[in-house]
PAPASE-976394 format. One record per residue (C-alpha): z, x, y. Coordinates in nm, 2 decimals. Example, Ala and Ser with C-alpha at 12.3 -4.5 7.8 and 13.67 -1.06 7.14 Angstrom:
<rs>
r z 0.78 x 1.23 y -0.45 $
r z 0.71 x 1.37 y -0.11 $
</rs>
This chain:
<rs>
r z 1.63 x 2.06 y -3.52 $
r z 1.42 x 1.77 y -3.61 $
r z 1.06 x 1.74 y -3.46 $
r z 0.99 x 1.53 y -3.14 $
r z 0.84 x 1.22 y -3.20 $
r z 0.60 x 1.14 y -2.98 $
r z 0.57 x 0.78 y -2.75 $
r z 0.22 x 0.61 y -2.71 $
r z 0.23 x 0.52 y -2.33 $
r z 0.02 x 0.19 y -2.31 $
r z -0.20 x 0.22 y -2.03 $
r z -0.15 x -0.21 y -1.85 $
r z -0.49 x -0.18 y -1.66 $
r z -0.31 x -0.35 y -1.40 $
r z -0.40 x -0.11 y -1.01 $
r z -0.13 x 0.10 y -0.90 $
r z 0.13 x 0.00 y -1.21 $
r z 0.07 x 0.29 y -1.42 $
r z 0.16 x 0.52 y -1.18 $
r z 0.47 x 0.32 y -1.04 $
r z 0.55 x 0.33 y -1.44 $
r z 0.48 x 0.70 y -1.51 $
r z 0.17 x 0.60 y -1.72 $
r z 0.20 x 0.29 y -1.86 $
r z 0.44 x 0.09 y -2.12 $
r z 0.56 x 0.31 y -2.40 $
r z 0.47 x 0.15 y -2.69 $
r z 0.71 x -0.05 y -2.97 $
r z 0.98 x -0.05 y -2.61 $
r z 1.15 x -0.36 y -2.57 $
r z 1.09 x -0.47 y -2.20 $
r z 1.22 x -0.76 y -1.93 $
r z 1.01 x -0.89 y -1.62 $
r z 1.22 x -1.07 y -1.44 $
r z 1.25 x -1.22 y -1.07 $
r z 1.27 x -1.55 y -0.89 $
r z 1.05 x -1.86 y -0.92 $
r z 0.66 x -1.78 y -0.81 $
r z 0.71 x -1.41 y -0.78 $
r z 0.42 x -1.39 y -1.06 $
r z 0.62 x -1.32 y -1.38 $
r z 0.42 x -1.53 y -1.66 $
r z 0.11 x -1.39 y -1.47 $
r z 0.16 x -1.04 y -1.52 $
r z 0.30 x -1.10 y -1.88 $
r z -0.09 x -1.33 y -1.95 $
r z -0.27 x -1.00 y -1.77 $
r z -0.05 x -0.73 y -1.99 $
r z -0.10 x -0.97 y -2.32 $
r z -0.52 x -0.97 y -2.22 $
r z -0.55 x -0.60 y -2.14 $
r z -0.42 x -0.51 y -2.48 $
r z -0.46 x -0.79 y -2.75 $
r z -0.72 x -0.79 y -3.00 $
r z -0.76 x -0.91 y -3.38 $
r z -0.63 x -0.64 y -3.51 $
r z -0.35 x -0.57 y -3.31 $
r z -0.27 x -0.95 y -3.21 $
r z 0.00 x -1.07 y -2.93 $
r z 0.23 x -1.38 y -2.96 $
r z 0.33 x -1.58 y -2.68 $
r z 0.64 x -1.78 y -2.70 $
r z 0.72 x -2.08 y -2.43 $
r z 1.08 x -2.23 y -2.42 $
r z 1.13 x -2.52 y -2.18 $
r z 0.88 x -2.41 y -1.87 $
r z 0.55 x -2.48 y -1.87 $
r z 0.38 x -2.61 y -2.20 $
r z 0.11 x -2.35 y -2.30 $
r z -0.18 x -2.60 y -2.24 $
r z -0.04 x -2.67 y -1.84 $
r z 0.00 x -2.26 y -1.88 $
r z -0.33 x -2.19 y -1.99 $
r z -0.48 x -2.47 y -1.74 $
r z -0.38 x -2.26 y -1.45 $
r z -0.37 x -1.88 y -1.62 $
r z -0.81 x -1.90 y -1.68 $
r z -0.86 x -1.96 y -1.36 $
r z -0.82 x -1.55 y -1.34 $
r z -1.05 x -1.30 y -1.38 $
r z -0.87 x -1.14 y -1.71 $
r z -0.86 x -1.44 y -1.89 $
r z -1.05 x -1.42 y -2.17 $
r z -1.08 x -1.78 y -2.36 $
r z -1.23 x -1.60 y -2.71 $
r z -0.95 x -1.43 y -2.71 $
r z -0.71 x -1.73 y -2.77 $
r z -0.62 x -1.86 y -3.15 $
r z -0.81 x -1.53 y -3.21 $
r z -0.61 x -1.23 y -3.12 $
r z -0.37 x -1.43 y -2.91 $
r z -0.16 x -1.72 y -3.03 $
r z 0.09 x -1.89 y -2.83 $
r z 0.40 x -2.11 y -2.95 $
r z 0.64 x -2.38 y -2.79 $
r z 1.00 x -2.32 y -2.89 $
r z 1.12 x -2.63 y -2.70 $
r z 1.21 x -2.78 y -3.01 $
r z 1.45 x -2.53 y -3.14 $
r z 1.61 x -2.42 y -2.80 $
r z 1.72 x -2.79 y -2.74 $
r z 1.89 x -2.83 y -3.03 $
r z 2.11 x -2.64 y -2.98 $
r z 2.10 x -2.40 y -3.28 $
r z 2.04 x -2.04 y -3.21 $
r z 1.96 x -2.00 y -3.54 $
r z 1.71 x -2.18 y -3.54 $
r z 1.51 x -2.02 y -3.24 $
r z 1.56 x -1.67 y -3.41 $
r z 1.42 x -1.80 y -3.73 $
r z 1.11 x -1.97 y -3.61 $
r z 1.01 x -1.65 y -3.37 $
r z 1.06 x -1.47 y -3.69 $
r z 0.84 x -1.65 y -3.91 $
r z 0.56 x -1.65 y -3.68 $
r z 0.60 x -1.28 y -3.62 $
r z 0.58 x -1.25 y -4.02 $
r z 0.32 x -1.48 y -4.04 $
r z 0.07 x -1.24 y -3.77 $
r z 0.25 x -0.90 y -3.76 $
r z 0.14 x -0.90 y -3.35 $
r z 0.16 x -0.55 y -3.20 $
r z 0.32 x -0.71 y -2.90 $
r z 0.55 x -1.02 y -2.84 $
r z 0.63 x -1.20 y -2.52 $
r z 0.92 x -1.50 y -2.49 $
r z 0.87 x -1.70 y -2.17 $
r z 1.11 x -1.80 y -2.03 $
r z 1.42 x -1.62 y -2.20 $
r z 1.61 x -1.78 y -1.94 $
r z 1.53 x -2.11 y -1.99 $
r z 1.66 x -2.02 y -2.37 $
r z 2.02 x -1.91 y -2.19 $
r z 2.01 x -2.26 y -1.98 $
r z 1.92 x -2.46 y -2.28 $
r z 2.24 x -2.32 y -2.53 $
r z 2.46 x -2.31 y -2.22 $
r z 2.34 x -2.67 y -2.20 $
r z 2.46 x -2.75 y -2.60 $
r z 2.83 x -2.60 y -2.47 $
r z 2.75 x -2.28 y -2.69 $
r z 3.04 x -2.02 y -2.69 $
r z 2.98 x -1.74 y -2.48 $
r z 3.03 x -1.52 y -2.73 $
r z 2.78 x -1.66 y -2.99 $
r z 2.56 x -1.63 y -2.68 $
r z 2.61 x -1.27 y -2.65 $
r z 2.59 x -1.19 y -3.04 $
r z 2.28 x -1.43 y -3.03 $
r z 2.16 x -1.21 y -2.72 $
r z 2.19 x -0.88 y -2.89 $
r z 2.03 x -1.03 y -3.28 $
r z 1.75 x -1.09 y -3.08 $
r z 1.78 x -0.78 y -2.89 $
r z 1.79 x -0.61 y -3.21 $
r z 1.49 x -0.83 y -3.41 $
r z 1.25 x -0.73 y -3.12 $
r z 1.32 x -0.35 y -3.18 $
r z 1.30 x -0.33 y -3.52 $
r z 0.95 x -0.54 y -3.57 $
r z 0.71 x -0.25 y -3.49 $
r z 0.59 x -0.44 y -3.18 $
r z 0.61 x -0.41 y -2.76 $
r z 0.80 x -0.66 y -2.68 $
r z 0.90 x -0.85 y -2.34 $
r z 1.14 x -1.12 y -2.25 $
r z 1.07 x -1.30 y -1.92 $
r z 1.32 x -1.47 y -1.71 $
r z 1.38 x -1.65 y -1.39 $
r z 1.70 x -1.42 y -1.23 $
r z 1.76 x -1.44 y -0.84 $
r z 1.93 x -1.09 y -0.84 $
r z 2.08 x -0.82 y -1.10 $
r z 2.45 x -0.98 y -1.05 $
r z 2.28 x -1.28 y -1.20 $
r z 2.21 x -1.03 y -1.52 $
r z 2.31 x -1.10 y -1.94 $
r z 2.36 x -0.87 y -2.21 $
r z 2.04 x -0.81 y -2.26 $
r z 1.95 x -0.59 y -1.99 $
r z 2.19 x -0.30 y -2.21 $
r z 1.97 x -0.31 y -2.48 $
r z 1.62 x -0.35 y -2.27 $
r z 1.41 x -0.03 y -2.29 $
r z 1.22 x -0.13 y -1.95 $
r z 1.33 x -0.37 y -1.67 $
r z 1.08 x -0.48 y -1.43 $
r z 1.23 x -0.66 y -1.11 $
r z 0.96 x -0.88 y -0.93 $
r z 1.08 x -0.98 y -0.60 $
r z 0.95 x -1.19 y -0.31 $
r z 1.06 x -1.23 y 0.04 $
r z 0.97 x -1.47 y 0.35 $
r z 1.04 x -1.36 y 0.70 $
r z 0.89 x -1.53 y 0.98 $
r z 0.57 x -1.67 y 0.82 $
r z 0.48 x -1.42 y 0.63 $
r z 0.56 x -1.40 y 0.23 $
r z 0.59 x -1.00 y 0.08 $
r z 0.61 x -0.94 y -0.26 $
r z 0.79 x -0.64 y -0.40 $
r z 0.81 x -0.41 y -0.77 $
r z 1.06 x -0.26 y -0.88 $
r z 1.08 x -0.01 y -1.20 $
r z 1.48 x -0.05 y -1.26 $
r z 1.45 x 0.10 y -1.62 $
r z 1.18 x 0.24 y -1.78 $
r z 1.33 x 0.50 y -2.09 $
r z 1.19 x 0.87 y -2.17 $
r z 1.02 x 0.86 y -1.86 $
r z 1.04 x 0.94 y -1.52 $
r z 0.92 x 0.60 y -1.27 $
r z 0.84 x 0.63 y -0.92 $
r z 1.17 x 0.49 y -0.74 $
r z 1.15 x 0.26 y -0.47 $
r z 1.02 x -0.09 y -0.43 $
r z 0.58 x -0.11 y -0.43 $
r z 0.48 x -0.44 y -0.23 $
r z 0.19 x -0.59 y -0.46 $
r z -0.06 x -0.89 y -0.46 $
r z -0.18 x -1.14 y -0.66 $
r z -0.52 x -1.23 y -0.60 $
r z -0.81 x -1.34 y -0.84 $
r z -0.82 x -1.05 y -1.04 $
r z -0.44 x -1.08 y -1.14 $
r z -0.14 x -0.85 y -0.96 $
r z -0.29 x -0.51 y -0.76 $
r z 0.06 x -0.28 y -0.74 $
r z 0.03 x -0.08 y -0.41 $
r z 0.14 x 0.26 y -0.53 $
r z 0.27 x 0.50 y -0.23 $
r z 0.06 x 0.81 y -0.32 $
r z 0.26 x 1.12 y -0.42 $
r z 0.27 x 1.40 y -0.14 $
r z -0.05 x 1.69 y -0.26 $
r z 0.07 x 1.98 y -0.24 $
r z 0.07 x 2.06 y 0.15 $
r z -0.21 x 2.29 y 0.21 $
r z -0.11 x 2.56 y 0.46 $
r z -0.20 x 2.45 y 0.81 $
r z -0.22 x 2.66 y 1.14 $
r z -0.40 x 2.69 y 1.45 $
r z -0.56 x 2.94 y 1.33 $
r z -0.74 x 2.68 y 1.08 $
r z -1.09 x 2.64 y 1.14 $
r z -1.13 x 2.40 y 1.47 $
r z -1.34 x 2.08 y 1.46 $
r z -1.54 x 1.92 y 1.72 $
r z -1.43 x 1.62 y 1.90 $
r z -1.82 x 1.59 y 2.00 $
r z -1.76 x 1.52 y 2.39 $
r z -1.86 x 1.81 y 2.57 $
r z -1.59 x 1.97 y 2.79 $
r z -1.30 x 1.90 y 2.59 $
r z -1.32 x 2.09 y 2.31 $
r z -1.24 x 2.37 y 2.57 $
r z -0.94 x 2.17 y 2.71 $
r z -0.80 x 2.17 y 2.33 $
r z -0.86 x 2.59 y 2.29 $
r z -1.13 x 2.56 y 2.13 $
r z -1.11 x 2.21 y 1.94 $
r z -0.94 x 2.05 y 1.71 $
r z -0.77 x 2.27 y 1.42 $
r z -0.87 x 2.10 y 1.08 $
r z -0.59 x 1.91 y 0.87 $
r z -0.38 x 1.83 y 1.28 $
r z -0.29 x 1.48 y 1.33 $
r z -0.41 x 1.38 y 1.65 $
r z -0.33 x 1.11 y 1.91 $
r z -0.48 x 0.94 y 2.18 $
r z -0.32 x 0.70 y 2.40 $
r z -0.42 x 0.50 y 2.68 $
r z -0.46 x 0.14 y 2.88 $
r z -0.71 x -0.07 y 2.71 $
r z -1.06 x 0.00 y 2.84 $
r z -1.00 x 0.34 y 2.92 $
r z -1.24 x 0.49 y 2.58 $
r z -1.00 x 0.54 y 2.32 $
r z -1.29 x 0.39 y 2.07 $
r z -1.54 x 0.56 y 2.19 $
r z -1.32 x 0.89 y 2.19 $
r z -1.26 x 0.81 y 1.80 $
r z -1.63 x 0.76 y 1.69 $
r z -1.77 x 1.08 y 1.90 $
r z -1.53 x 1.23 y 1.65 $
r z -1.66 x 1.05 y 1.33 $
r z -2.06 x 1.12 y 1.47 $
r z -1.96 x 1.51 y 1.54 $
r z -1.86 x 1.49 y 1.16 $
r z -2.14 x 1.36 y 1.02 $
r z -2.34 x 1.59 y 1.23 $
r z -2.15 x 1.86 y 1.06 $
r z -2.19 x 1.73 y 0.73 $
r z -1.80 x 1.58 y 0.69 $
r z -1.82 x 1.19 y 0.58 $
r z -1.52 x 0.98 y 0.73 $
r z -1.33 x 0.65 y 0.76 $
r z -1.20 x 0.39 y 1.01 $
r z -0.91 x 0.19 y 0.95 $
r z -0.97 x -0.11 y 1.22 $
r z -0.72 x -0.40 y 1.26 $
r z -0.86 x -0.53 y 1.59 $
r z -1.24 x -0.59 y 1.58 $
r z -1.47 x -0.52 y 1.31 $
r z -1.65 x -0.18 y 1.34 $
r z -2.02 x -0.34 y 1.25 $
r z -1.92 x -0.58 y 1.56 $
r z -1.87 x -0.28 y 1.76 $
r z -2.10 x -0.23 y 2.06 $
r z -2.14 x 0.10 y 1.99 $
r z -2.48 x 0.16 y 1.82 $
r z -2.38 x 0.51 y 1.63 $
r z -2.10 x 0.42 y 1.50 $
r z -2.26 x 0.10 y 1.30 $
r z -2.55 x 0.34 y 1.23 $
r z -2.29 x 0.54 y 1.03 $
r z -2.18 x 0.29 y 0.84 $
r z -2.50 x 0.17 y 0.78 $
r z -2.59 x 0.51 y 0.60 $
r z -2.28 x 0.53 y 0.41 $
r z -2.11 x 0.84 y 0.66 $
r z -1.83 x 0.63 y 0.73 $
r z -1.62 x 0.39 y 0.51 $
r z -1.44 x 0.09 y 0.64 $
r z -1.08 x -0.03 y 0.57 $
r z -1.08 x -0.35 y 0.80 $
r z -0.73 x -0.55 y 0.79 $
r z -0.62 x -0.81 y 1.04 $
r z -0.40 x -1.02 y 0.86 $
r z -0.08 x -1.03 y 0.90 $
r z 0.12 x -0.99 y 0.56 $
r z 0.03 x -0.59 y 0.45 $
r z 0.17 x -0.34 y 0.39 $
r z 0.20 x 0.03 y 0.49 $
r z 0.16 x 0.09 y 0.15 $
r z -0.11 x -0.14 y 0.07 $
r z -0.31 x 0.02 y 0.41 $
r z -0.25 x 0.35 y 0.25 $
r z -0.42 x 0.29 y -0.10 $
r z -0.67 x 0.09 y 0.04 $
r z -0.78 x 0.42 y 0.30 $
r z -0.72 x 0.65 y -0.01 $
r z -0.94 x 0.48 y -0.20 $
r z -1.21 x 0.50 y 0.06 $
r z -1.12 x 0.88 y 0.14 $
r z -1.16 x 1.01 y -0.24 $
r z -1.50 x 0.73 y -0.22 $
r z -1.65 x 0.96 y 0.05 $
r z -1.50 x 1.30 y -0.02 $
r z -1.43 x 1.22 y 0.36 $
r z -1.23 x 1.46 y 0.59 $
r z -1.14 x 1.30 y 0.88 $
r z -1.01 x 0.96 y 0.93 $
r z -0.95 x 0.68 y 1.24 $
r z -0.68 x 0.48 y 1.30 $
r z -0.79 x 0.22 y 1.52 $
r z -0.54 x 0.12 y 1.69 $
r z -0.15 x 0.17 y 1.59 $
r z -0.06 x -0.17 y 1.82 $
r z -0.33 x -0.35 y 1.57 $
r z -0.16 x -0.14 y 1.26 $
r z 0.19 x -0.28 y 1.37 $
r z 0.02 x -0.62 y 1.40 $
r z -0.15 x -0.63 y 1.09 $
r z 0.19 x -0.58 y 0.89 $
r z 0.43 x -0.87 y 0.80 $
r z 0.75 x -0.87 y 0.99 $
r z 0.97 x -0.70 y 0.71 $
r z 0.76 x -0.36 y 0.74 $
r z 0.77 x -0.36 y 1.13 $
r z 1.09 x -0.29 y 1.19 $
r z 1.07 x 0.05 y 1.01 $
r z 0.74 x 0.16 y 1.12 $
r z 0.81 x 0.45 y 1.28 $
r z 0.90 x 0.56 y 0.95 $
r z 0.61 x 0.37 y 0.76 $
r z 0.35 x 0.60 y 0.99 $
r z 0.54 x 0.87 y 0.93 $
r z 0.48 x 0.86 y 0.55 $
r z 0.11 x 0.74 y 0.62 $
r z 0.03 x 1.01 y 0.84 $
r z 0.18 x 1.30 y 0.62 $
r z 0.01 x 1.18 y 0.29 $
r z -0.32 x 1.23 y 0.50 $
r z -0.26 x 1.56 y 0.68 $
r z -0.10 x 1.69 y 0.38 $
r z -0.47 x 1.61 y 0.19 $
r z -0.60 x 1.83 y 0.43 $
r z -0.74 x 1.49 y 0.61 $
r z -0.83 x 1.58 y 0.96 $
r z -0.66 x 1.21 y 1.13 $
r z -0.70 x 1.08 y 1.47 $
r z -0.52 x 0.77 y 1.58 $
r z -0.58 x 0.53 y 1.89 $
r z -0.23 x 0.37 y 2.08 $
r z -0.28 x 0.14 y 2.36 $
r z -0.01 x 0.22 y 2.63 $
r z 0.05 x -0.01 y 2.99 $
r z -0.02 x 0.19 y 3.26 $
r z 0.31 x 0.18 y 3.46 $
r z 0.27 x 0.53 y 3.66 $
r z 0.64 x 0.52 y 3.70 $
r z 0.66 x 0.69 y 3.40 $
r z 0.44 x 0.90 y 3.12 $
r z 0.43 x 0.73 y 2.80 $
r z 0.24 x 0.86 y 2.49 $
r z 0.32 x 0.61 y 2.23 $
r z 0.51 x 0.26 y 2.28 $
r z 0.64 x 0.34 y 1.93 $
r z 0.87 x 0.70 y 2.02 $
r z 0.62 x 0.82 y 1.74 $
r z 0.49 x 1.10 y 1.95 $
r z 0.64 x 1.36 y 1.79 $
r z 0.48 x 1.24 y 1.46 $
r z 0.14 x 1.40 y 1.62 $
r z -0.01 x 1.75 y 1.59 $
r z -0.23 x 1.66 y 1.94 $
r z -0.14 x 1.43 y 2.24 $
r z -0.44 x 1.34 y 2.43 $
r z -0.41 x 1.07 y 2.73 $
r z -0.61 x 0.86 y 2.91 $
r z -0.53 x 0.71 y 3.27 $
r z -0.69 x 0.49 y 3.53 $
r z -0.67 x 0.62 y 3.87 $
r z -0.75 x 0.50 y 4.21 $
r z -0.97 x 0.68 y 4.39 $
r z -1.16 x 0.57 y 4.74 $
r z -1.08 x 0.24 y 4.64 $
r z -1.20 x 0.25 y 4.25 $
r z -1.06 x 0.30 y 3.93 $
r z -1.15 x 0.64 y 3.81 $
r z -1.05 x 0.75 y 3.46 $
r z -0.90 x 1.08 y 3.38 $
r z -0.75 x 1.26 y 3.06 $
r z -0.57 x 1.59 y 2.98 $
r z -0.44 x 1.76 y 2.69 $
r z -0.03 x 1.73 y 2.63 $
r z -0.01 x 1.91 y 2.35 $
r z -0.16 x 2.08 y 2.08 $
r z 0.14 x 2.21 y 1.82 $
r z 0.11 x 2.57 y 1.83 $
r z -0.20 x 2.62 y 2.03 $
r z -0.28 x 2.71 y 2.37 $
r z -0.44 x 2.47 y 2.58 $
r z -0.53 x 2.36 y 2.87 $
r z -0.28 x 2.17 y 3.13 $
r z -0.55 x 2.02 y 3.40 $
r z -0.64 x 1.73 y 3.47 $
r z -0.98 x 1.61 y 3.42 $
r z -1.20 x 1.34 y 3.56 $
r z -1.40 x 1.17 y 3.27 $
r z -1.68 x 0.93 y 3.25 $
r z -1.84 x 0.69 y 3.01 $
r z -2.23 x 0.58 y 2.96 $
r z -2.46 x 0.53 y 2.72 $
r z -2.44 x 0.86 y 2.61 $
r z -2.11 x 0.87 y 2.52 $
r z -1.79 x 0.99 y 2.71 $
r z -1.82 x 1.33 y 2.97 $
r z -1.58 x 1.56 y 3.02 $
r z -1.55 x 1.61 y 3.42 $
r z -1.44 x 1.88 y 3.64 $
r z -1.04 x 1.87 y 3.75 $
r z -0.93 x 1.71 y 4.03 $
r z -0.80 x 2.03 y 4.24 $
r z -0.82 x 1.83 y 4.55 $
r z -0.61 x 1.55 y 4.49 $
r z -0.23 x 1.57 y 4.43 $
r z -0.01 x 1.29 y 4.28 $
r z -0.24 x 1.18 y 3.99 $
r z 0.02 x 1.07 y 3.78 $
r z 0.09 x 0.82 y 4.01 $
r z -0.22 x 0.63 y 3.99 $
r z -0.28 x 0.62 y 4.35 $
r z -0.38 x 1.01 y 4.44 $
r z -0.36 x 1.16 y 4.79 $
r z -0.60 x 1.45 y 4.92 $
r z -0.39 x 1.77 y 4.84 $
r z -0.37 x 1.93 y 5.29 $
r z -0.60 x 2.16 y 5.35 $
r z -0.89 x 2.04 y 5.14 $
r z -1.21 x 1.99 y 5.29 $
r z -1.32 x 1.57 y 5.35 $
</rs>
């Protein structure tokens, strides 16, 4: 049996792609990027060629019949991972417009393989191979001399000890050539408008000797180049019971009504008509942590937490006890929200975490990822319990009274702990009262409690035993009790 050769897994540098990849981009493979027009093809290939050229191990870029590689360069500096030392120096770009229009595939082959000759690059790039395809189809070349020319080249790429990647304009993979048999790695770049909002998706569709994350990522391309929103791989579940060790909400009274508080790790959910403390609720939990020691983090896609009127929780950002993911626009991604409150979690060592509210989540991603979001919170909220991230999330709900409604989303059963909030009205005003609808495997209390709000925070009140018909929103006096 002959010994295993080992493959060099080039790290790209580029956030999130490595572990979409499985570690990076073996070395000496032969890869495609491909995707539709703008979907940011030649700038990952420019971001790739800059994380790993250098004068010893120099990169060739080759143009066809798309942009020039001045009107290329023009617009490809303007990012932060252009480096304009390295050009002429460890990376030396080519126009092969010349040779495609002719006509002659001959000649195209020959002229990348001089160059390659002349600098023995470590990596290679052709942009756009499919504007090479057009240009022969173009000169009425036989399909067949296409295909052998297709597999030559194929076959040069390997062979030169370099990392090598073709890029080509391709609406789908029916629209795919020959070459994809012989690519090591295919990376599918994908866009999407819906509404007025544009998502951008990754997919790994080959990647050989290794195994990918499946799936398609949603990335962005901002100043810094593409940022590849990785879904986080499950931790290992740690065991979880109500027999964990509880945490305090920090409102007096209802740690009681939850048996004893909240077991650490639970998912918990508080729902309720706007105004009816929800927020406040949700940072008496992140204050009760950081009186305990436990750092946190509020995801907000409403108002921003510093323009919160509540004076402890800015405080706690202030002193670095609570870390902010704030997201209102509209074009994100679960995924994207995920990394982003990772990121912050692992920042902090934090243990428990807001979600503030889920109508503002729902708002704050683009059309395509609302229509599965049940399942979206489902996979957001199990990565964090599953951390052993202690999570409490905020829904706004109408008060109908006709009926009791934890979550406008049927995503009640996603929770650990149901907590709701209602307006009632009591000697003509509206009085607020809460109770506990479930807490999973847990005794706990089934009254229904008055609760107030001041400066001080929220109060736990006593239950309303002389009132019937709560639910209802417009309570009688139970008969018999006293006036």
């Amino acid at each position: 049996m002959t010994d295993q050769v080992a493959i060099e897994r080039l790290p790209t540098r580029i956030p999130g792609l490595d572990e979409v990849l499985g570690g990076g981009i073996p070395e000496l493979s032969f890869n495609i990027i491909a995707g539709p027009p703008g979907c940011g093809k030649t700038t990952l290939s420019h971001q790739l060629m800059f994380a790993w050229a250098s004068p010893q191990r120099p990169a060739l870029y080759f143009t066809v019949l798309g942009e020039p590689p001045l009107k290329m360069l023009r617009y490809q500096q303007l990012y932060d991972f252009f480096d304009s030392a390295a050009i002429n120096r460890s990376i030396f770009f080519f126009n092969l417009a010349d040779e495609a229009t002719s006509g002659n595939l001959d000649l195209v082959l020959q002229r990348v393989a001089d160059e390659v000759e002349a600098h023995k690059p470590a990596f290679i790039f052709v942009d756009s191979f499919r504007s090479l395809i057009l240009a022969t189809d173009i000169a009425e070349a036989p399909q067949a001399s296409l295909q052998q020319f297709v597999q030559r080249l194929g076959a040069m790429l390997t062979n030169w000890q370099a990392t090598t990647f073709l890029i080509g304009e391709y609406a789908d993979v029916a629209d795919a050539n020959p070459v994809f048999t012989v690519a090591d790695g295919l990376l599918w770049l994908r866009q999407s408008v819906q509404r007025n909002s544009m998502v951008r998706k990754l997919e790994v569709m080959k990647m050989r000797g290794q195994a990918t994350r499946p799936g398609l990522h949603s990335y962005s391309i901002g100043k810094a180049g593409l940022e590849v929103f990785a879904y986080p791989e499950l931790p290992q579940a740690q065991e979880m019971s109500p027999d964990s060790p509880r945490l305090s909400l920090g409102v007096a009274g209802l740690d009681d009504m939850l048996g004893g508080g909240l077991p650490r790790g639970y998912s918990l959910l508080v729902a309720g008509p706007s105004g009816s403390g929800k927020s406040i609720l949700a940072a008496s939990f992140l204050a009760e942590g950081a009186r305990c020691g436990e750092t946190g983090v509020i995801a907000a896609f409403e108002q921003h937490p510093r323009k919160s009127r509540n004076n402890r929780l800015v405080d706690l950002i202030d002193s670095g006890k609570v870390g902010i993911v704030h997201s209102p626009s509209g074009n994100l991604s679960i995924d994207r929200i995920l990394v982003q409150l990772m990121r912050e979690v692992r920042r902090l060592h934090a243990s428990r975490v807001v979600i503030d509210s889920l109508s503002g989540l729902e708002l704050a991603l683009a059309p395509t990822f609302q229509e599965d979001f049940r399942e979206s919170l489902l996979r957001l909220v199990t990565t964090l319990t599953s951390a052993g991230i202690t999570v409490l999330m905020t829904s706004e709900l109408e008060d109908r009274y006709s009926d009791l409604r934890f979550s406008p989303y049927g995503a009640a059963f996603l929770t650990d702990v149901i907590i709701v909030q209602r307006y009632v009205e009591l000697d003509s005003r509206l009085q607020r009262m809460m109770a506990v609808v479930k807490v999973r495997a847990s005794a706990h209390s089934d009254a229904l409690h008055a609760f107030t709000i001041d400066d001080d925070g929220m109060r736990v009140g006593e239950i309303m035993r002389d009132r019937e018909g709560l639910l209802s929103g417009s309570p009688s006096r139970r008969h018999g009790s006293a006036d």
